[in-house]
N, C-alpha and C positions, 0 to 999 in steps of 0.2 A: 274291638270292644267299644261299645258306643254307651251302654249305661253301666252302671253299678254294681259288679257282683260282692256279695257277703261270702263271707267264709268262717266258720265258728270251730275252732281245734276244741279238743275235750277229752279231758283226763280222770282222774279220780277229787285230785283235788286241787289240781288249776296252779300248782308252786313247783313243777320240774318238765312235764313232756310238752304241755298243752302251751304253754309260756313259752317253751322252746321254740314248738314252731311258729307260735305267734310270730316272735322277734323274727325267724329267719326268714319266713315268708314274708314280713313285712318288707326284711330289709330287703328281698331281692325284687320286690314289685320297685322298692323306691330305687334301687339302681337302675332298672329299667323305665323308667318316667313314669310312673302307670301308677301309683300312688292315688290318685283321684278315683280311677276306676275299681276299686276296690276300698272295701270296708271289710277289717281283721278284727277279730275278740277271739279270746279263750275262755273257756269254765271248765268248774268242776262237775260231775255227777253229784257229788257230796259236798256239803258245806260246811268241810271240818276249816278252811281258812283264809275264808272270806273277809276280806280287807288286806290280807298279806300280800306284800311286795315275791317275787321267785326264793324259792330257796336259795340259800348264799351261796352254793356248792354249783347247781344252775347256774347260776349270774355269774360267776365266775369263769364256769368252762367256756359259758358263751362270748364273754369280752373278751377271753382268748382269743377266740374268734371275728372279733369285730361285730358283735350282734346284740346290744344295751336292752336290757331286761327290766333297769330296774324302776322304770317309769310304767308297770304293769302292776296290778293289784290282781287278787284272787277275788272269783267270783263263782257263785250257782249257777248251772242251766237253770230258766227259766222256761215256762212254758210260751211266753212271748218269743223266746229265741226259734220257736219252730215256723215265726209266722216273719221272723225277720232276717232268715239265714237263707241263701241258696243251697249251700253247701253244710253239713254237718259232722265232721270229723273224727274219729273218737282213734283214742291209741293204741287200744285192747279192745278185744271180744267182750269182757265184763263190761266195760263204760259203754261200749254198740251195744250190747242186751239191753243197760237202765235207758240209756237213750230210747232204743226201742218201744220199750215199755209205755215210757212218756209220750212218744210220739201221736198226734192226734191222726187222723185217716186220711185228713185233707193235706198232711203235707206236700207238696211238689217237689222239693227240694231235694239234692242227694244225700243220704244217710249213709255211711259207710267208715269203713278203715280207711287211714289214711293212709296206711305203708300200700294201699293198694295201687297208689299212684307213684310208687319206687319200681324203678326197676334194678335189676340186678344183684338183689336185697335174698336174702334166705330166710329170713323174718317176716311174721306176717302182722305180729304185732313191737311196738316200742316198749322196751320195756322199760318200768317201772323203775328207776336209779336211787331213790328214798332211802330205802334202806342198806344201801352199798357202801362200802368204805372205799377210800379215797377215787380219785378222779376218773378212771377207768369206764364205769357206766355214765356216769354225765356225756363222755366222750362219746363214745357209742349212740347213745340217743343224739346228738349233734351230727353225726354223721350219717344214723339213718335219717335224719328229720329234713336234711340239705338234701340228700337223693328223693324223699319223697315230696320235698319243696320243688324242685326242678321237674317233678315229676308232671306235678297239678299244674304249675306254672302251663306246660306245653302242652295239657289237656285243655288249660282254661285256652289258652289261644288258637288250638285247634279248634274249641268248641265257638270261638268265636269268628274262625274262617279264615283266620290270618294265614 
């Protein structure tokens, strides 16, 4: 990998799925030295929580895991993210429809699920932990989110010849 791929995860509203894989994907390019070669963001579809740090419940499950959240704010897709992403991620069908919607003709870039890059998974979407009580669905999305992280990871380095 010799220039810059973007990657942009995208949820409903940027404070539990899209945040998730943000951190994990981030953190597994920086164990692997590659942190330069890549640029991470996440957004919402919706701009119910724009300027929010992850939900506490998030941030939580995830530094159980070694993966710090809480330097991430919530944020809109924008329609400049179509011109400055390689990659376009969404967690669910509903979030890949609005993306779609928005998407202008000239994009290049992939638009798609992200569990599509999980293998081994029965899930075809992340779902949604907001409204769950206790730690159970946080978990769960952490663990699809790391399968589908290793997943892209080995696509992005296939796709780069390695």
């Amino acid at each position: 990998m010799t220039q810059q791929t973007s990657i942009l995860f995208v949820c409903l509203g940027n404070i539990c799925r899209s945040p998730t894989a943000h951190g994990v994907f981030e953190r597994l390019i920086e164990q692997e030295g590659l942190s330069a070669r890549f640029y991470i963001d996440s957004a919402g579809t919706a701009a119910y929580h724009v300027g929010k740090a992850p939900d506490p419940r998030t941030q939580a499950a995830a530094k159980r895991r070694g993966y710090p959240l809480e330097h991430l704010r919530a944020r809109a897709v924008d329609m400049s993210d179509f011109e400055r992403f390689d990659y376009i991620l969404a967690m669910d069908d509903a979030n890949l429809r609005e993306l779609r919607s928005l998407c202008p003709r000239g994009f290049r870039g992939h638009l798609g699920l992200f569990l599509d890059f999980a293998e081994g998974v029965k899930h075809k979407e992340v779902p949604d932990p907001y409204y769950t009580s206790g730690d159970q669905g946080f978990e769960e999305v952490l663990d699809l989110v790391e399968k589908a992280s290793q997943g892209l990871y080995r696509h992005l380095l296939q796709e780069a010849g390695r």
